[in-house]
Each structure stands twice: as structure tokens, then as C-alpha cells.
C-alpha positions as CSV (number, residue, x, y, z in Angstrom):
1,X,0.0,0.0,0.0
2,X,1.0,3.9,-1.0
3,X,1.9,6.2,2.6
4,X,-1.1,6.0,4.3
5,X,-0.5,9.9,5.1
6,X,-1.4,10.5,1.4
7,X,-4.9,9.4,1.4
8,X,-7.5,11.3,3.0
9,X,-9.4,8.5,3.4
10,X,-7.5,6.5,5.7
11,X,-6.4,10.1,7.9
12,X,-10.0,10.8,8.3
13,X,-9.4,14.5,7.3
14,X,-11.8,17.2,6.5
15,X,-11.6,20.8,5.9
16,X,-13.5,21.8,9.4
17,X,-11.4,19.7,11.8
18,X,-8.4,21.3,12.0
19,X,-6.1,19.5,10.0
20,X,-4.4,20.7,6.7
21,X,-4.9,19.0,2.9
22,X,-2.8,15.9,2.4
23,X,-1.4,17.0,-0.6
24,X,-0.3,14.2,-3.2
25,X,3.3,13.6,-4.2
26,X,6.7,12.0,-4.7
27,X,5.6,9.9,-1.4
28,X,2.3,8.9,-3.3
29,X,4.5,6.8,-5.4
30,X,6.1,4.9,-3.0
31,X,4.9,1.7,-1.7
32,X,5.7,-0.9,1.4
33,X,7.1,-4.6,0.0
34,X,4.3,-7.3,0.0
35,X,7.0,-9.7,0.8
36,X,10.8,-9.7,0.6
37,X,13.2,-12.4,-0.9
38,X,16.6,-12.5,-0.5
39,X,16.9,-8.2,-0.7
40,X,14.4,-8.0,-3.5
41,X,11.0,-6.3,-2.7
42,X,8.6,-7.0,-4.6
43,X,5.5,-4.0,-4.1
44,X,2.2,-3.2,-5.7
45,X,3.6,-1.8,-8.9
46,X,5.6,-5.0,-9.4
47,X,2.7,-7.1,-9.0
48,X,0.7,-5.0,-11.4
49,X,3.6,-5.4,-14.0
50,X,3.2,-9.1,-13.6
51,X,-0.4,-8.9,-13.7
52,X,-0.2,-7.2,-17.0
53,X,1.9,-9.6,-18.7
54,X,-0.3,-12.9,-17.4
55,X,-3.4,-10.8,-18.9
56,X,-2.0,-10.0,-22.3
57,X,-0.7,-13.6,-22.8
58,X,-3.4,-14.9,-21.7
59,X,-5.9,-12.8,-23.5
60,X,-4.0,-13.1,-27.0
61,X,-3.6,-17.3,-26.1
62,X,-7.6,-17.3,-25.4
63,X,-8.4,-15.7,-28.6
64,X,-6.2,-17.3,-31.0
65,X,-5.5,-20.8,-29.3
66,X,-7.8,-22.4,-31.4
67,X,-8.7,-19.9,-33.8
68,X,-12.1,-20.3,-36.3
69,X,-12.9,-19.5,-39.9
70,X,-15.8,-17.9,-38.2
71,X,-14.5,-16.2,-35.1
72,X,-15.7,-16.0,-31.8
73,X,-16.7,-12.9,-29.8
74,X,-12.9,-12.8,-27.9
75,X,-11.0,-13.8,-31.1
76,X,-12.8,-11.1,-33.1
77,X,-11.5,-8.6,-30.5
78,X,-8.0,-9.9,-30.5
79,X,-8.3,-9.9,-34.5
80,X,-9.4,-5.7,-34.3
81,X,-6.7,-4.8,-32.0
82,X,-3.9,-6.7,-33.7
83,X,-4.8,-5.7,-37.0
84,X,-5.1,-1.9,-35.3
85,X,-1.7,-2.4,-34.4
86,X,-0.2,-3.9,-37.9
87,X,-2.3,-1.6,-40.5
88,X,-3.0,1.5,-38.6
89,X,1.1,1.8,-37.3
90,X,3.6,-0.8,-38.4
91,X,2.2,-0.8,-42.1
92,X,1.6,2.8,-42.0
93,X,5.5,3.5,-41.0
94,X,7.3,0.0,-42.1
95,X,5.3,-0.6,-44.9
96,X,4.2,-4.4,-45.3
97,X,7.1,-6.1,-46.4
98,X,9.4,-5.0,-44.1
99,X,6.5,-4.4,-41.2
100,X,5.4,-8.0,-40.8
101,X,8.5,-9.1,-39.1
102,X,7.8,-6.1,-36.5
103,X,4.1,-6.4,-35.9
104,X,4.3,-9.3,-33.0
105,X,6.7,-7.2,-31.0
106,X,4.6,-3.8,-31.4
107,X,1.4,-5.6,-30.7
108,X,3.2,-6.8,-27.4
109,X,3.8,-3.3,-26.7
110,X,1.0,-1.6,-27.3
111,X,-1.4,-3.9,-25.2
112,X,1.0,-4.4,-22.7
113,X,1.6,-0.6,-22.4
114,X,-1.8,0.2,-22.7
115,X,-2.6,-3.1,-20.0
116,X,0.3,-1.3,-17.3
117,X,-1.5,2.3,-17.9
118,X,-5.3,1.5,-17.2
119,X,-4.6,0.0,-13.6
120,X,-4.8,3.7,-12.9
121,X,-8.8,3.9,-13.4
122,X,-9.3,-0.2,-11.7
123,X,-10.8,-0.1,-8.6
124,X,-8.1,-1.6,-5.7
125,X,-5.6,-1.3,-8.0
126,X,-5.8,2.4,-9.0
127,X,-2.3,3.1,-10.0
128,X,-0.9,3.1,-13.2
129,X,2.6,1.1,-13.6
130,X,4.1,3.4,-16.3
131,X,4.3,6.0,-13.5
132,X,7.1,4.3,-12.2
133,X,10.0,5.2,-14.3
134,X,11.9,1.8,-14.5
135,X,9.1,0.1,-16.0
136,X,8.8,2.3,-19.4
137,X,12.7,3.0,-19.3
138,X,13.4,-0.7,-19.5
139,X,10.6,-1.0,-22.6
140,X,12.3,2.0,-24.5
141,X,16.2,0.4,-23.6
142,X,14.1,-2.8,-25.3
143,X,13.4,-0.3,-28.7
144,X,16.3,1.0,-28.8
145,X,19.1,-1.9,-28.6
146,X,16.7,-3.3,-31.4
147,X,17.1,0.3,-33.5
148,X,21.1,0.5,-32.5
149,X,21.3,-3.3,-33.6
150,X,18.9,-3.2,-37.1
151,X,21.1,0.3,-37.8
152,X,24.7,-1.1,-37.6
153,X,23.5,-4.7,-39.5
154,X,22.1,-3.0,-42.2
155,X,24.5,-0.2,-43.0
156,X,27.4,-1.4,-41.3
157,X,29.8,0.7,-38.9
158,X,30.5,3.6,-41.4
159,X,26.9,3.5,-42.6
160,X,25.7,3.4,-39.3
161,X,28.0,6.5,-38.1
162,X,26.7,8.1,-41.0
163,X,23.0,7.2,-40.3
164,X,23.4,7.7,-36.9
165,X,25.0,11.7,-37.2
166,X,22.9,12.6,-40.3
167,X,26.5,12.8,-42.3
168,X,26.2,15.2,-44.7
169,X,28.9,17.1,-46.4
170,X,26.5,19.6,-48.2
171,X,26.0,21.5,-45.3
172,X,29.2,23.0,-45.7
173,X,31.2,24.3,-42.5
174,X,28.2,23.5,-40.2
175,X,28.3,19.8,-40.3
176,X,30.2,19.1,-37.7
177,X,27.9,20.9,-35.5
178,X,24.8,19.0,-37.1
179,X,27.0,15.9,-36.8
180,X,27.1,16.4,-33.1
181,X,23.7,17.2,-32.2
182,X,22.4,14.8,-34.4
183,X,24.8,12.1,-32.8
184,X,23.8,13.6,-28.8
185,X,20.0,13.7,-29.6
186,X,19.7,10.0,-31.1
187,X,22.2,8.2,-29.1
188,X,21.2,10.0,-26.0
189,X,18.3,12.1,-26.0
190,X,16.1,9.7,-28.1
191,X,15.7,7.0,-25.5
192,X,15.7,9.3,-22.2
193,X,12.3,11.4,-24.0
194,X,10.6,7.8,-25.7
195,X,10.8,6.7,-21.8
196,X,9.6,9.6,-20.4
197,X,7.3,11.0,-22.5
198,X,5.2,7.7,-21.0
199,X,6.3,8.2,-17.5
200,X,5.6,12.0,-17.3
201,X,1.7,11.6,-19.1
202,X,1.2,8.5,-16.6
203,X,2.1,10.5,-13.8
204,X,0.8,13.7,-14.0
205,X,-2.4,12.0,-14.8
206,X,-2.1,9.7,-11.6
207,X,-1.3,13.0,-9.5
208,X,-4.6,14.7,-10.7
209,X,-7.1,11.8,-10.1
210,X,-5.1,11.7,-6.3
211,X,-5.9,15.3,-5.8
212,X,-8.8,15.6,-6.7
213,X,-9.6,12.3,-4.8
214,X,-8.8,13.3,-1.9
215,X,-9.8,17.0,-2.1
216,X,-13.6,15.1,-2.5
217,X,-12.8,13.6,0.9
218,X,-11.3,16.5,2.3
219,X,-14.1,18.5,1.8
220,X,-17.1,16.6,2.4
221,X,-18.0,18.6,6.2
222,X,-20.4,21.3,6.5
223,X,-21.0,23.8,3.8
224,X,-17.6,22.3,2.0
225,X,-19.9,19.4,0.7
226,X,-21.4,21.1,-2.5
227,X,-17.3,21.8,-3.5
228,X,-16.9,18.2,-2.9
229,X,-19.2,18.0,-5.4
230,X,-17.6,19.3,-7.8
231,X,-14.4,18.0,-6.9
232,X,-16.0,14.7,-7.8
233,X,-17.2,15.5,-10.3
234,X,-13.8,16.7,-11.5
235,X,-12.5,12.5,-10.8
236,X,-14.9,11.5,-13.5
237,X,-14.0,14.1,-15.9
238,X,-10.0,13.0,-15.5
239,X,-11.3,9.6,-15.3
240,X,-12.6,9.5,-18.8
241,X,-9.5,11.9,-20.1
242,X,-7.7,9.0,-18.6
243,X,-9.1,6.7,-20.4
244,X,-7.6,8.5,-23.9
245,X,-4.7,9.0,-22.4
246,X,-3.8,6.0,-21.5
247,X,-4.9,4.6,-24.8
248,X,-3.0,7.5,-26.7
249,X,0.0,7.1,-24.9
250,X,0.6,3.4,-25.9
251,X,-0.3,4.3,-29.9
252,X,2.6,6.8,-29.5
253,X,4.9,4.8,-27.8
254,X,5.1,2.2,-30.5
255,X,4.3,5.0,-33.1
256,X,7.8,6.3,-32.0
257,X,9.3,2.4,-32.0
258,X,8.3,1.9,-35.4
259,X,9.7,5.3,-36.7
260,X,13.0,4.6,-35.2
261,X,12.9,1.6,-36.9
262,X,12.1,2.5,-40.2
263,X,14.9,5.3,-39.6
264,X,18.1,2.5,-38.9
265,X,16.9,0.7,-42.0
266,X,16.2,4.0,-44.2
267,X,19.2,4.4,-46.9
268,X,21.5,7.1,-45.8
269,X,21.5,9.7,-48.5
């Protein structure tokens, strides 16, 4: 369980008793070890991780274990959202003949992605994985060994340099300085903003469903109940952003994957 000092629910806190807001924050992320083995704690976000995979694999091995010329209700689903995946992103970026070797591995992403965000709007659960930094940080170190490892196969080392820098003698006297920024923002600054332009969304989000959580608790006393109200009413606004959010957020992470890929096998020019 999160501190129990950042829920107003367990501190009993309202606005006409005397105590002040429990404000949400870097605490709100941080959660006690369901059990310990050998040094390694293994917490809520964890389990949710793991919870997420078992329902993806599971999900996808239910719909397509036996498949049928005629599909089912749960193969039919897991028929749209792969062939969302495959046509409306890896075709769209790879094209099909070099997508279709892609398309597994971004249809494990996205659902798995999307799987880790919506814990945040699941009662109990209520707390999105992808808020955690390691977890999205480890998928984009996944995206890009595979974009370092396609670039240098296919072009080889001085095709990759070149691929890698954006090597390009026609710019005249400022190359160099393209060559470096180009070399510090893909090497560097690619991987650090595909991981936490997943984190950051996830946990703002997360942050504003907390406070506005708790500021329903908070001010449910006296004449504070009609801005608790409102303050509700606010949760199931976020709520339903949430909801596009988190979907949005997984399109664009594997959006991004699949441009990256397309870049390391692109011909240098």
C-alpha cells in the first residue's frame, strides 16, 4: 500500500477539523514490499507489472489458441486490436514487407503498455505502472538496442555513423555541429524522452485523479460538501481523459518504436 498519510481516506481529514490538505506527491508513489526475498522487494507496482503480462498472454492465447474461420466474440477482439496495431502503425510506418516481421513485437507493446496504464482507473488497483520510471525506461532500452542493432547490420559501422549523425557534407562548414547534435540527440536524447514521455503523461495523470480524490474527501463537512461535489465531479472528468490518455499514450509509444525503426533501416542519402 501507498503512505497511508497521502490518502484522505485512511487520515479521516476534512476541511473543518483542524487538520491541513494531504497533498499528493513523490511519497504517493512509494509503496511498502508485500514480501521480501533475499533483498528484493517485490511491491504493488511489481505485482501489477506481472499482472499485465499474465493478462496480455493470456488474453491473446484465449483468442487465438484455437482460432475459427468464423470467429468468436474474444477472437474477433484480439483480430481488431492486432490488426489496429499492424495496419494502422507498423504498415503505415514500415510498410508491409518489411512491417510484418515487426508487428508481434509492437502488438506486445502496445497492449501491454496500454494493459500497465489503465490500472490507474481499476478499482483496488488504482495506480498506473508506467508511473514508475523503471518500467517504461526498461521497454524504451528494449526499442532501442533493437534500433542501434537493425542500424549497424544494415548499414554497417560507417553507414551506421553516418545514419546515426545525419553525415552530410552539403551542409558546408556547419556539419560538424549538425553531426554532433544529431549524434547527442539519437544516441542520448532519443531513448531518455521515448521513456519519459510515457512516464511524465502517466504521472501527471495519476497526480490529478489523487488530488482531486482526496480533495472530495477532504471537503465533504459542512457547507464544504457542494465543493466536494464538484471536486467529484472533476475524478470523473479525469477519469474519462484518462481513459484517452492512456490509450493515446501506448499508440505513441510504439508509433515512435516503429519510426525509429524505419529510420536505422532507411538508406542514408
Amino acid at each position: 500500500m501507498s503512505d497511508a498519510k497521502t490518502l484522505a481516506f485512511e487520515t479521516d481529514c476534512h476541511i473543518f477539523e483542524g487538520c491541513g490538505f494531504p497533498t499528493p506527491g513523490l511519497h504517493s508513489f512509494v509503496f511498502e514490499p508485500i514480501f521480501t526475498v533475499g533483498g528484493f522487494e517485490f511491491n504493488k507496482p511489481i505485482l501489477l507489472v506481472l499482472l499485465s503480462t499474465i493478462i496480455v498472454i493470456g488474453f491473446f492465447w484465449a483468442a487465438f489458441n484455437k482460432p475459427k474461420l468464423i470467429p468468436g466474440k474474444l477472437q474477433m477482439i484480439g483480430e481488431l486490436g492486432y490488426d489496429f496495431v499492424r495496419r494502422g502503425v507498423v504498415y503505415e510506418t514500415l510498410g508491409k514487407r518489411e512491417g510484418d516481421k515487426y508487428v508481434p513485437l509492437m502488438v506486445s507493446l502496445f497492449f501491454f503498455v496500454w494493459m500497465m496504464n489503465i490500472w490507474s482507473i481499476i478499482p483496488v488497483a488504482q495506480f498506473p505502472a508506467t508511473s514508475i520510471i523503471a518500467f517504461p525506461a526498461g521497454l524504451a532500452a528494449v526499442v532501442y538496442v533493437l534500433w542501434v542493432s537493425l542500424t549497424f547490420k544494415k548499414h554497417g559501422f560507417v553507414g551506421a555513423f553516418k545514419n546515426i549523425t545525419g553525415y552530410d557534407k552539403s551542409l558546408g562548414p556547419v556539419f560538424p555541429v549538425v553531426m554532433f547534435f544529431e549524434f547527442l540527440s539519437n544516441l542520448l536524447i532519443r531513448p531518455f524522452t521515448h521513456a519519459v514521455r510515457l512516464f511524465a503523461n502517466m504521472f501527471a495523470g495519476h497526480v490529478l485523479l489523487l488530488i482531486f480524490t482526496i480533495a472530495s474527501w477532504y471537503l465533504l463537512n459542512g457547507i464544504g460538501i457542494a465543493y466536494a461535489g464538484v471536486s467529484f465531479l472533476m475524478v470523473l472528468v479525469m477519469t474519462v481523459f484518462e481513459l484517452f490518455i492512456q490509450a493515446l499514450q501506448a499508440y505513441v509509444f510504439i508509433l515512435l518504436s516503429c519510426s525509429y525503426i524505419q529510420g536505422a533501416l532507411a538508406e542514408h542519402h
